[in-house]
C-alpha positions as CSV (number, residue, x, y, z in Angstrom):
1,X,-39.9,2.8,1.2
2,X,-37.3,4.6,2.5
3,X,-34.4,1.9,1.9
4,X,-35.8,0.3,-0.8
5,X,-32.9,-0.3,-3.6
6,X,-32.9,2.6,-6.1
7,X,-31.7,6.1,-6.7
8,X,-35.3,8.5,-6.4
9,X,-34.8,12.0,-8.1
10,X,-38.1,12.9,-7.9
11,X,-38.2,16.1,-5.0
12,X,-42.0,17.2,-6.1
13,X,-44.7,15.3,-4.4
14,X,-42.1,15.7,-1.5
15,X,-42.2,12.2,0.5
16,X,-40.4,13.4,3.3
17,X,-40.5,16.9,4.2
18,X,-38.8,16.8,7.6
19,X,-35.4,15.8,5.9
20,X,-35.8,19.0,4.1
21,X,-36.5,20.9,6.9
22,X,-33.4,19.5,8.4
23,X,-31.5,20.7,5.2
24,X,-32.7,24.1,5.6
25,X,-31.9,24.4,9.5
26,X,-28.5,22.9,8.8
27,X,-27.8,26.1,6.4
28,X,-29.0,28.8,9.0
29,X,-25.7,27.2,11.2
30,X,-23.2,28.3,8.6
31,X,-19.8,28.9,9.8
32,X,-16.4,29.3,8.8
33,X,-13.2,28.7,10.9
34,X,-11.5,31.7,10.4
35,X,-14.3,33.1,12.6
36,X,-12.8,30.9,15.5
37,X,-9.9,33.0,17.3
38,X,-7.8,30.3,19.0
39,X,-4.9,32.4,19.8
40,X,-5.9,33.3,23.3
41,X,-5.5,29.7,24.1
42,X,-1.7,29.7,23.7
43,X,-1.7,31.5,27.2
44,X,-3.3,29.5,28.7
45,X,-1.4,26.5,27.2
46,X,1.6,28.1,29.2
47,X,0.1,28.2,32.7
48,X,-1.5,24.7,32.6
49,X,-0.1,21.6,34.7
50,X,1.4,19.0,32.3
51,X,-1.5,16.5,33.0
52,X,-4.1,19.2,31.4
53,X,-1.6,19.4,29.0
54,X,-1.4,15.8,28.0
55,X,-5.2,15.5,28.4
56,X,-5.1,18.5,25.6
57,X,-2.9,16.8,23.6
58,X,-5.0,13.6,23.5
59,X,-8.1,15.2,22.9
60,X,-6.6,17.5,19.3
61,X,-5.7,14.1,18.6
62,X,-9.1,12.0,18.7
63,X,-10.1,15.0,17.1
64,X,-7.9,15.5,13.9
65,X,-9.4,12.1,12.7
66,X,-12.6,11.8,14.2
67,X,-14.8,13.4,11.8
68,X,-12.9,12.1,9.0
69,X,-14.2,8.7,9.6
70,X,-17.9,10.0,10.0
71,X,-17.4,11.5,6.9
72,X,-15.9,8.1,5.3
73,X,-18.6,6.6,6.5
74,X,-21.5,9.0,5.1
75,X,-19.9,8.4,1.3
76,X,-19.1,5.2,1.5
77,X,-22.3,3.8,3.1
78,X,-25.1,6.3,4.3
79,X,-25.7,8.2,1.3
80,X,-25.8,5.4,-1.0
81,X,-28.7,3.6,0.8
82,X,-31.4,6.6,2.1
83,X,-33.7,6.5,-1.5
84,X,-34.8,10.1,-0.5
85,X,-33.5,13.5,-2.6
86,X,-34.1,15.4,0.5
87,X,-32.7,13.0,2.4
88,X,-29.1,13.1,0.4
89,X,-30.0,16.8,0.3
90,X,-29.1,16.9,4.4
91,X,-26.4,14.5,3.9
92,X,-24.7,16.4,1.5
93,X,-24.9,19.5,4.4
94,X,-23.7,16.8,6.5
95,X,-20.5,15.6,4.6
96,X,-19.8,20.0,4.2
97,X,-20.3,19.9,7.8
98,X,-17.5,17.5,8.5
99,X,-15.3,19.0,6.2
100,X,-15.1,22.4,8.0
101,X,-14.8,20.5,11.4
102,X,-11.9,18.5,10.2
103,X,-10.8,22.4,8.9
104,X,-11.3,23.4,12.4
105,X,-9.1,20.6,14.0
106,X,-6.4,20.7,11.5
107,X,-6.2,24.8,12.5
108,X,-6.5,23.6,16.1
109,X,-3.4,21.3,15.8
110,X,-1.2,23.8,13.4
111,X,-1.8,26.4,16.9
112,X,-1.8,24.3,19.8
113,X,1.2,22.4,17.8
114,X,4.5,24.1,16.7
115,X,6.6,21.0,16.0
116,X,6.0,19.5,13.2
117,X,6.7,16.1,14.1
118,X,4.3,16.3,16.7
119,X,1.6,17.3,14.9
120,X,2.1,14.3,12.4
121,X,1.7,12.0,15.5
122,X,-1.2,13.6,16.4
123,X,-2.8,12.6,12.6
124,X,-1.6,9.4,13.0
125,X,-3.0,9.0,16.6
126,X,-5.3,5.9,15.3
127,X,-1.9,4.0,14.8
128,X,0.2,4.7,17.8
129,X,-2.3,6.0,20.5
130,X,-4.0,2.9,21.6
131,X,-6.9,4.2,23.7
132,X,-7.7,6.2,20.3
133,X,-7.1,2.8,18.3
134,X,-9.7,1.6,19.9
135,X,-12.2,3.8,19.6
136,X,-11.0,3.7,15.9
137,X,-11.4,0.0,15.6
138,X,-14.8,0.3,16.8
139,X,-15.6,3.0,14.3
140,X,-14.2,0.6,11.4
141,X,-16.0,-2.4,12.4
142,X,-19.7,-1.1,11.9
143,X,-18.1,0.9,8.9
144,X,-17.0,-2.6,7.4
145,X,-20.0,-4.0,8.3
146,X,-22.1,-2.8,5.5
147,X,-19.1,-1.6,2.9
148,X,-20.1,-4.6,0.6
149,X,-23.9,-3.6,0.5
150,X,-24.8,-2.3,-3.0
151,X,-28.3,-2.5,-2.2
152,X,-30.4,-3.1,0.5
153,X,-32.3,-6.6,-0.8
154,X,-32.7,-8.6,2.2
155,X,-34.2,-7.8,5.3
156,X,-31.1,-9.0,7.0
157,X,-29.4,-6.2,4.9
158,X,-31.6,-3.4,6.2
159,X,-30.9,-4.5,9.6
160,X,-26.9,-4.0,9.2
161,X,-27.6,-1.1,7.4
162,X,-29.7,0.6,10.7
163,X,-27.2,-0.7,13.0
164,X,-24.5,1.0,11.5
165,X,-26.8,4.3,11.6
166,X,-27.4,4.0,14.8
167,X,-23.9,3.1,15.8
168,X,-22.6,6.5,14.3
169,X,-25.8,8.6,15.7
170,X,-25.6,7.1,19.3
171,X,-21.9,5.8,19.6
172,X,-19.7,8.1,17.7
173,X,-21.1,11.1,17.1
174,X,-23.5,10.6,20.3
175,X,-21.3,9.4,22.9
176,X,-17.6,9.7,21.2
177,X,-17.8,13.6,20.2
178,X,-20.1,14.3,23.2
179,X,-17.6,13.0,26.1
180,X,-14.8,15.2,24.1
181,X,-17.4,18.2,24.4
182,X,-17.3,17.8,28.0
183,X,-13.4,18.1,28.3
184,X,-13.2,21.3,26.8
185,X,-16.6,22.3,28.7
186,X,-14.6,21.6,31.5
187,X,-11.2,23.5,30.8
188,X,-13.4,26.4,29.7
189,X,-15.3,25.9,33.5
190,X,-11.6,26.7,34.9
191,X,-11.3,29.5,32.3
192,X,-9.5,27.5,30.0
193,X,-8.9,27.6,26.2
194,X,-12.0,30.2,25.6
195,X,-10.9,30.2,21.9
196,X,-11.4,26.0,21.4
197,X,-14.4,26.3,23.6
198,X,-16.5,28.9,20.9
199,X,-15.2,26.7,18.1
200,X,-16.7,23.9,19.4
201,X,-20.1,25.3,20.2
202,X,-20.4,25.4,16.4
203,X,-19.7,22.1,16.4
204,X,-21.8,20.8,18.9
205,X,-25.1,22.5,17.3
206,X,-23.4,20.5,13.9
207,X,-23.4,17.3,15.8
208,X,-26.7,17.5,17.5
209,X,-28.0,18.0,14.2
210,X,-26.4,15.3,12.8
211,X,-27.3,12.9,15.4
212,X,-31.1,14.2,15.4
213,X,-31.4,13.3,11.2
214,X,-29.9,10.1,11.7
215,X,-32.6,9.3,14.8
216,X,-35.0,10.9,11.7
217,X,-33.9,8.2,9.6
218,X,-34.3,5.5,12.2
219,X,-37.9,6.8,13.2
220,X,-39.1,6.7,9.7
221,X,-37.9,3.1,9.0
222,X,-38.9,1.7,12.1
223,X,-42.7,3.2,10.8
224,X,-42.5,1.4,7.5
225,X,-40.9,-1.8,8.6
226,X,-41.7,-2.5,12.2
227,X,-40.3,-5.8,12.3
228,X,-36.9,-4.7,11.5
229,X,-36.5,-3.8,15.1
230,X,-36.9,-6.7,16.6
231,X,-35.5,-7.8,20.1
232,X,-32.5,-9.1,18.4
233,X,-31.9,-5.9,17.0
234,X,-32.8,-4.2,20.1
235,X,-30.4,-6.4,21.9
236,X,-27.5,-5.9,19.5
237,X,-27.7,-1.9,20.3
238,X,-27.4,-2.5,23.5
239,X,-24.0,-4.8,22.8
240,X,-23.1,-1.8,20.4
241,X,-23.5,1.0,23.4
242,X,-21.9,-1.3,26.3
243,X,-18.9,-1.5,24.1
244,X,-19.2,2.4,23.3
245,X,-19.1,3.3,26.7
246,X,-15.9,0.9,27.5
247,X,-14.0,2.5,24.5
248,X,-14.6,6.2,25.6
249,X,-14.2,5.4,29.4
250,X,-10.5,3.4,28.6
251,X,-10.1,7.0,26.9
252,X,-11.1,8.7,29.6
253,X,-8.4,6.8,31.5
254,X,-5.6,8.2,28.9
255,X,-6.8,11.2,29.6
256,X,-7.1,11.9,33.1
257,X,-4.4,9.2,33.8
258,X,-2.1,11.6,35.1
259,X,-4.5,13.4,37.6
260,X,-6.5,16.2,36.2
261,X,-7.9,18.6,39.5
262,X,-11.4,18.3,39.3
263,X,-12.7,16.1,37.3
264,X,-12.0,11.7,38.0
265,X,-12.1,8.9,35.6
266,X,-15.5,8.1,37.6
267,X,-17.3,11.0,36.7
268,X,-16.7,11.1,33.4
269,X,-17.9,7.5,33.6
270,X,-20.9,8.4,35.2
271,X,-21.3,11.1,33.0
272,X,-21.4,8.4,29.7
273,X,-23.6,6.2,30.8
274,X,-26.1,8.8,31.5
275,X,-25.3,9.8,27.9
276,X,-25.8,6.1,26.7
277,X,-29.0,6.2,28.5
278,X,-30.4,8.6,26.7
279,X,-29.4,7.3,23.3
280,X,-31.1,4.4,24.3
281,X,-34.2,6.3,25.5
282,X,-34.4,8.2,22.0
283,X,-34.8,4.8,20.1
284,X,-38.0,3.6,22.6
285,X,-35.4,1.1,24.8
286,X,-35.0,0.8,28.2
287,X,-31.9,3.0,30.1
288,X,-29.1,0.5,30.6
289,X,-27.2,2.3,33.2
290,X,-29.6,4.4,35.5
291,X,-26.3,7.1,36.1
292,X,-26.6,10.4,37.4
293,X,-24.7,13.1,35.1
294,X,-22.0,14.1,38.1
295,X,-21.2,17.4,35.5
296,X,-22.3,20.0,37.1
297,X,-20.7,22.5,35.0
298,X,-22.6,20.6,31.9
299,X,-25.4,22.5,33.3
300,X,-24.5,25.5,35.1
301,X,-22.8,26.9,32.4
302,X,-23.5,25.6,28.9
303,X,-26.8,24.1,28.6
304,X,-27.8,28.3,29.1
305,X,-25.4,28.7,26.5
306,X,-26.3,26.4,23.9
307,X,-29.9,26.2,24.5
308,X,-30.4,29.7,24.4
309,X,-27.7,29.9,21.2
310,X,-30.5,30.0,18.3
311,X,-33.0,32.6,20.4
312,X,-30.9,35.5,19.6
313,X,-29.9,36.7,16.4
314,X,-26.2,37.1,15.8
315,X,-25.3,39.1,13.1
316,X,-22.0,39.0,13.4
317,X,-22.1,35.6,11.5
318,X,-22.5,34.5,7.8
319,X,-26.1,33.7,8.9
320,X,-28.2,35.4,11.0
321,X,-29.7,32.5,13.3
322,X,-33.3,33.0,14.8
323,X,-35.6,30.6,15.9
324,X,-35.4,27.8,19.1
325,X,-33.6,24.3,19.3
326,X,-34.7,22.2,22.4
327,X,-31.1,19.7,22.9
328,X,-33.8,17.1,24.8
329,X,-31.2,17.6,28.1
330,X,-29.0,15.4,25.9
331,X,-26.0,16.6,28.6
């Protein structure tokens, strides 16, 4: 079985042929940074109001360490622990993946950034920004949760092992990345920072990969050991996403703290629970929330955007990109 304690090299009979499909659909998204032009944005840095400012200067700095701990978190416990070569094939896309994001936000800071000293803060956000220690914290927690596992043995082992899965699928890079989606969705709504925006439209199609191989994962040991999902563990997600939600809304509060024109601390709110909901409705439970997404620029402007992203070909890129990719109305 899939977690079963060993190190399977064998690729030919194939056991799971939809991780390698994954693998091969994560290669048609190749991109490179230096495609992203982000020096547009600096004008509009210049005209904003200092609260879109500081909400900027949060978000760079979730981000310069955000996918660093996803990617901590895919060598240290992930990789280690899914006894599939085509499975390890995607994570090793994966772990490439988070490399050129964290490329992406280090560029982002060196622009957006002059001083130095500033940008070193930024890097260091998980120390001195406490909303961003928190979401950290949470991060670190499921991370150390299953650091000591060598191998899967006990049932009770497979069960940590899954919720820290699902706490990086559904939490971080399902609720974290996607509520820091919707800020720069919403700046580029106000014609705002068009360069950061088309940056992270790459990364969003990265991320909803991501998220849909781990739910893979999930799926496939749920079908070969039913009773690890047991009400307990049903009820310990929903802990894990309640918490989620109240570490991304206190960020919310950072952000929008000093009074952003249109867009509240309420709606963004709203607009994670509805998220959480549908995490929860990917894994078979129950919505926990029952919250309207109040965003309507989510979906007057970028679900057309991003669903309709992989139905033309763009040759401008390193690969050409054809095909469809339904997002499930995860906005």
């Amino acid at each position: 079985m899939l977690l079963d304690p060993g190190m399977n090299l064998t690729l030919r009979p194939m056991r799971y042929p939809a991780f390698y499909d994954r693998f091969r659909d994560a290669i048609k998204n190749t991109w490179t940074v230096e495609e992203v032009d982000l020096h547009s944005d600096l004008a509009d840095l210049r005209r904003m109001t200092d609260a879109e400012r500081h909400l900027v200067s949060r978000l760079v700095a979730f981000f310069a360490t955000g996918d660093t701990i996803v990617a901590n978190n895919l060598v240290l416990n992930l990789y280690q622990h899914v006894n599939s070569p085509e499975g390890r094939l995607y994570l090793s896309r994966q772990l490439f993946e988070e490399a050129v994001h964290v490329q992406f936000y280090l560029t982002l800071l060196d622009t957006y950034v002059p001083d130095e000293k500033e940008r070193f803060e930024a890097f260091a956000a998980i120390d001195n920004i406490p909303s961003i220690k928190h979401k950290a914290d949470f991060c670190f927690r499921w991370i150390d949760s299953v650091f000591e596992l060598q191998s899967l043995e006990t049932r009770e082992d497979r069960k940590a092992f899954l919720l820290n899965l699902i706490c990086f699928a559904a939490c971080i890079e399902g609720l974290f990345f996607y509520g820091a989606f919707a800020y720069v969705y919403f700046l580029r709504s106000r014609g705002l920072l068009n360069g950061l925006a088309s940056g992270t439209n790459w990364v969003f199609r990265d991320e909803s990969m991501h998220m849909a191989f781990a739910f893979d994962v999930v799926d496939v040991v749920r079908s070969e050991e039913p009773d690890l999902f047991d009400e307990e563990m049903a009820q310990a997600v929903r802990q894990m996403i309640r918490e989620a939600v109240d570490a991304e809304a206190q960020f919310a509060e950072d952000l929008l703290g000093q009074g952003v024109a249109g867009l509240s601390t309420a709606d963004m709110r709203l607009y994670l629970e509805n998220v959480a909901d549908r995490r929860l409705q990917v894994l078979g439970l129950e919505p926990e929330y029952g919250s309207k997404n109040p965003l309507t620029f989510m979906e007057l402007q970028d679900v057309q955007e991003l669903s309709n992203f992989f139905e033309r070909r763009v040759s401008a890129y390193q690969v050409g990109v054809s095909g469809q990719v339904g997002f499930d109305d995860d906005f």
